[in-house]
C-alpha positions as CSV (number, residue, x, y, z in Angstrom):
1,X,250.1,145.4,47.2
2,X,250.7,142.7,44.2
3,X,247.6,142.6,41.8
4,X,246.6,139.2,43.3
5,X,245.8,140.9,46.5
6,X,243.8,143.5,44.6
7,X,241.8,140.4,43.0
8,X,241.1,138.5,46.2
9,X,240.1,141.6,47.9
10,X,237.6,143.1,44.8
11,X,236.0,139.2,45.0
12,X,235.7,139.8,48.6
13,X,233.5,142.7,48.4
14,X,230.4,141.1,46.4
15,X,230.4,138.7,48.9
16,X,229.9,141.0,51.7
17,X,227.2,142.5,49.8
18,X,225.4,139.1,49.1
19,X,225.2,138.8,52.4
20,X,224.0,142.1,53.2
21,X,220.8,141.7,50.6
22,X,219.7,138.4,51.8
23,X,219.9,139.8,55.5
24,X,217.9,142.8,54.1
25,X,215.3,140.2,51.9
26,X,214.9,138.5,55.6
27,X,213.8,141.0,57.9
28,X,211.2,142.4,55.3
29,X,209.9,139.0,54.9
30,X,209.7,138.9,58.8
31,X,208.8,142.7,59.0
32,X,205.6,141.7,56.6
33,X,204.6,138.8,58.2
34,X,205.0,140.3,61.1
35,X,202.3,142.9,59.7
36,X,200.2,140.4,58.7
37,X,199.9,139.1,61.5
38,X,198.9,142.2,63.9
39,X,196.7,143.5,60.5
40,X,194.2,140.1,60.0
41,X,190.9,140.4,62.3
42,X,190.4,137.6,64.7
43,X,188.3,134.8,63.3
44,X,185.2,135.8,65.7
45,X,184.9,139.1,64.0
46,X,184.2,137.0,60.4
47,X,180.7,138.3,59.3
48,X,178.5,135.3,59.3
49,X,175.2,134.6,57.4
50,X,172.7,135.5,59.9
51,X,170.1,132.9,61.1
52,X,166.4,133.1,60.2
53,X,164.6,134.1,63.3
54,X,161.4,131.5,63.7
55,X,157.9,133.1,64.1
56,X,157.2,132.8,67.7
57,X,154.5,131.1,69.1
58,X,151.9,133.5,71.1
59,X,152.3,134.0,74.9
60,X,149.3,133.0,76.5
61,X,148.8,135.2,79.6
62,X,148.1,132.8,82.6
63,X,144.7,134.3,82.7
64,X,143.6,133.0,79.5
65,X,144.1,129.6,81.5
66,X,141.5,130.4,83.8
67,X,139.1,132.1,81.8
68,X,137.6,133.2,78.1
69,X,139.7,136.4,78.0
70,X,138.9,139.3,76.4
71,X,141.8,142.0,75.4
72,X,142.1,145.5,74.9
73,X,143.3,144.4,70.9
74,X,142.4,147.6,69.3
75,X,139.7,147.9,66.8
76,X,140.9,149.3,63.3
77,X,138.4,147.8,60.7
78,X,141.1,147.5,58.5
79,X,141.8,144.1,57.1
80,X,145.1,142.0,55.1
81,X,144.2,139.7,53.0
82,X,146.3,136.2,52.0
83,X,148.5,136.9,49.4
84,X,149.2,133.1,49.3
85,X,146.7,130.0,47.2
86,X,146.6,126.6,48.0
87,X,145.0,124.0,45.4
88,X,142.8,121.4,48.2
89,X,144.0,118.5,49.5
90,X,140.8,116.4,49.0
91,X,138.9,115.5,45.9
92,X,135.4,116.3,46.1
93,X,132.9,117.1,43.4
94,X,132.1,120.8,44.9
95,X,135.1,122.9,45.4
96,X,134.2,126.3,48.0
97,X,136.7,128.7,47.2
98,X,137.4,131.3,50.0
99,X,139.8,134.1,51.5
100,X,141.1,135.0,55.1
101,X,141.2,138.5,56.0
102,X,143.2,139.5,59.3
103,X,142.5,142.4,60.8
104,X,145.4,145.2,60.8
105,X,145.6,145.4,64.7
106,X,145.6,141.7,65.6
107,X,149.4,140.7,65.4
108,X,147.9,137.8,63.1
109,X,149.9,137.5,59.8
110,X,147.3,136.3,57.1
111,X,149.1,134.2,55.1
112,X,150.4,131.9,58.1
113,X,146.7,131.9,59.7
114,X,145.5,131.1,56.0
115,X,148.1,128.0,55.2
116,X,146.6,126.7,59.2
117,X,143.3,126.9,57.9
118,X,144.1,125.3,54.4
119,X,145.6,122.5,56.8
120,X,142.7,122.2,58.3
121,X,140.5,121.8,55.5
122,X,143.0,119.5,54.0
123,X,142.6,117.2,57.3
124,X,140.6,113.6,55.9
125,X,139.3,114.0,59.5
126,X,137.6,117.3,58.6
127,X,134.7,118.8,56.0
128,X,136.4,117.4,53.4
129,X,136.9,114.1,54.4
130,X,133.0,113.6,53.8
131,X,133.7,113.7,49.8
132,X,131.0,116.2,48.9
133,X,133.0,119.1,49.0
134,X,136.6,120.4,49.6
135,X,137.9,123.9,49.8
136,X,140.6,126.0,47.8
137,X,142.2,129.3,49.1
138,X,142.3,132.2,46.9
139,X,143.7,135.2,46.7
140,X,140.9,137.5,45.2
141,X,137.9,138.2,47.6
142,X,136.3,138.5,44.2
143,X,135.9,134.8,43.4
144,X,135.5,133.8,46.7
145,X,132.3,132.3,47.8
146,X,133.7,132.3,51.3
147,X,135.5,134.8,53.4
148,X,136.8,133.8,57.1
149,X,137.8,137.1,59.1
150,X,140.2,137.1,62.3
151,X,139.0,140.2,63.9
152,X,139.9,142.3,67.0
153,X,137.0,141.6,69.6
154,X,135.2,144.9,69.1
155,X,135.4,144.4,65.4
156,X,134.0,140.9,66.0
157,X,131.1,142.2,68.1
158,X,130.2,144.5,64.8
159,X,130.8,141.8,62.0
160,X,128.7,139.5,64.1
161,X,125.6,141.6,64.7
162,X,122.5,140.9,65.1
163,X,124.7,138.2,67.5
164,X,125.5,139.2,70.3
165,X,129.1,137.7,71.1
166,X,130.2,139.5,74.0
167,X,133.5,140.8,72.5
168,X,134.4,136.9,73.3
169,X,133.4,134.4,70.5
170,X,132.6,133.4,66.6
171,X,130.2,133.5,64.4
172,X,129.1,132.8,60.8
173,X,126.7,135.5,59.2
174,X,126.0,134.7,55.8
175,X,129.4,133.3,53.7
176,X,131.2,134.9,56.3
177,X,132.5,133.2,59.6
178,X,134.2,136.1,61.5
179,X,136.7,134.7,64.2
180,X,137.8,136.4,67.4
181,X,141.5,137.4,67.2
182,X,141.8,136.1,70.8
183,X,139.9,132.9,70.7
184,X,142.7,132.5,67.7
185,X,145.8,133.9,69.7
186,X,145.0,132.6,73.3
187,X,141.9,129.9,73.3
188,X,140.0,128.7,75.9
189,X,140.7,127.1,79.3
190,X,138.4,124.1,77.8
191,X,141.4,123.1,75.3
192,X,145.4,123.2,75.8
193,X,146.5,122.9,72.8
194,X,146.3,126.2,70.5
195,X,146.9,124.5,67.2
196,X,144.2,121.9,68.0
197,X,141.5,124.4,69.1
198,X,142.0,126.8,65.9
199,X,141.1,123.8,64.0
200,X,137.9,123.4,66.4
201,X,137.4,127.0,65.5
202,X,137.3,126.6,62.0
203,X,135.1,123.5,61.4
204,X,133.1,124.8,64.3
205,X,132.1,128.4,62.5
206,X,132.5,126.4,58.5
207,X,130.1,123.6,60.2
208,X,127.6,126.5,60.7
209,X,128.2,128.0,56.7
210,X,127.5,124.2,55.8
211,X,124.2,124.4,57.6
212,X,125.0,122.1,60.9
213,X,123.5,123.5,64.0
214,X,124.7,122.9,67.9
215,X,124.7,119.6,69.4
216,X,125.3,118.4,72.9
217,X,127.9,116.4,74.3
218,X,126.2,112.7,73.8
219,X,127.6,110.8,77.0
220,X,130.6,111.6,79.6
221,X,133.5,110.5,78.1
222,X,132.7,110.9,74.9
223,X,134.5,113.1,72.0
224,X,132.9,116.1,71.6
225,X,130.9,116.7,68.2
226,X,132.7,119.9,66.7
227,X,129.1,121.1,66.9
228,X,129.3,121.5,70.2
229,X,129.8,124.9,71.7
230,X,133.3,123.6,73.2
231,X,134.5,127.0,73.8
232,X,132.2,127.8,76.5
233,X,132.3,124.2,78.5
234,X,132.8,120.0,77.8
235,X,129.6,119.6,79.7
236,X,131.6,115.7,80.0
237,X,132.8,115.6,77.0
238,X,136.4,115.3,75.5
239,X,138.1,117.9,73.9
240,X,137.8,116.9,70.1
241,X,138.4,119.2,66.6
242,X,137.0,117.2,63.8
243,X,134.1,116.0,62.7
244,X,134.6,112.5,61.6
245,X,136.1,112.1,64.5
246,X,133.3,111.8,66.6
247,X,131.1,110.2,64.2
């Protein structure tokens, strides 16, 4: 063989092998891919943030609509207070600062039941909307010169003594007003709208702390006064929370 075969065939050979890497390079590009592929999780499996769940609403059993029901809410005498404050809404030249303490067993969660009442007193339609004074939740049951209990309807019946409440309604006895956790949680069939009647509630029971006694209902077709004892019947009367608003 002349040395110019022996050239062309010793170039030939790193040609071969060229060939050979890239085909190599190639299937472990594919190979990894390939890999890749089966290896990465479907896109449903992502972790996602989770959602805040709401705070429901209370269910209101259908006999609630019909009558002033009582529960079997245990009684525990053990209360939460607010951890939250709230500065008032209202100028007024008296200020009444108070607490809200929720009884353990109630499924009431104090510092949502205190920020309704703070709404409530915040309301130009309410108390406060009178000028003389306003009100300012507090988180010390040291300073306040009011406390407002939601209690379990046996724990209302004691707070509320010498009243007799029947294990069904409210009360103020002294700078307290002591709500019933059901009245709170489920109403009366005399309103049908909860947020509406736990503002009734509270101006009702503070109306009594501010020295207002019960009224009737004036005409048929009239708002009630918040003075009136709405809970037990309109007598004629509209349904009606505030008391400016039936001034």
């Amino acid at each position: 063989m002349s040395p110019t075969g022996r050239a062309e065939a010793s170039r030939g050979r790193p040609g071969a092998r060229v060939w050979w890497v890239a085909f190599v390079v190639l299937a472990l590009i594919v190979a990894g891919i390939g890999a890749w592929m089966w290896t990465r999780p479907p896109a449903e499996y992502t972790p996602a943030t989770p959602t805040p769940t709401p705070t429901p609403t209370p269910s209101i059993p259908p006999i609630a609509r019909q009558e002033v029901w009582t529960s079997d809410t245990p009684a525990s005498g053990t209360y939460l207070l607010n951890t939250i404050t709230a500065q008032p809404g209202i100028e007024a030249p008296k200020t009444v600062k108070y607490v809200v303490k929720v009884e353990d067993t109630t499924e009431v969660k104090p510092d949502e039941a205190a920020a309704e009442v703070q709404k409530t007193f915040d309301d130009p339609r309410g108390w406060a909307g009178y000028g003389k004074r306003n009100f300012t939740l507090v988180n010390d049951e040291l300073e306040a010169a009011l406390v407002l209990y939601i209690a379990s309807p046996k724990t209302a019946n004691e707070l509320c003594k010498p009243a007799d409440v029947e294990s069904k309604w409210n009360c103020r006895v002294g700078d307290r007003v002591v709500l019933n956790s059901d009245r709170w949680r489920f109403m009366t069939p005399t309103y049908d709208d909860l947020g509406v009647y736990r503002s009734y509630l509270v101006n009702h029971e503070v109306g009594h702390y501010l020295g207002q006694g019960h009224v009737g209902c004036p005409k048929a077709g009239a708002k009630a006064p918040v003075m009136m004892q709405q809970s037990i019947d309109m007598a004629g009367c509209v349904p009606n929370a505030w008391p400016k608003d039936a001034d």
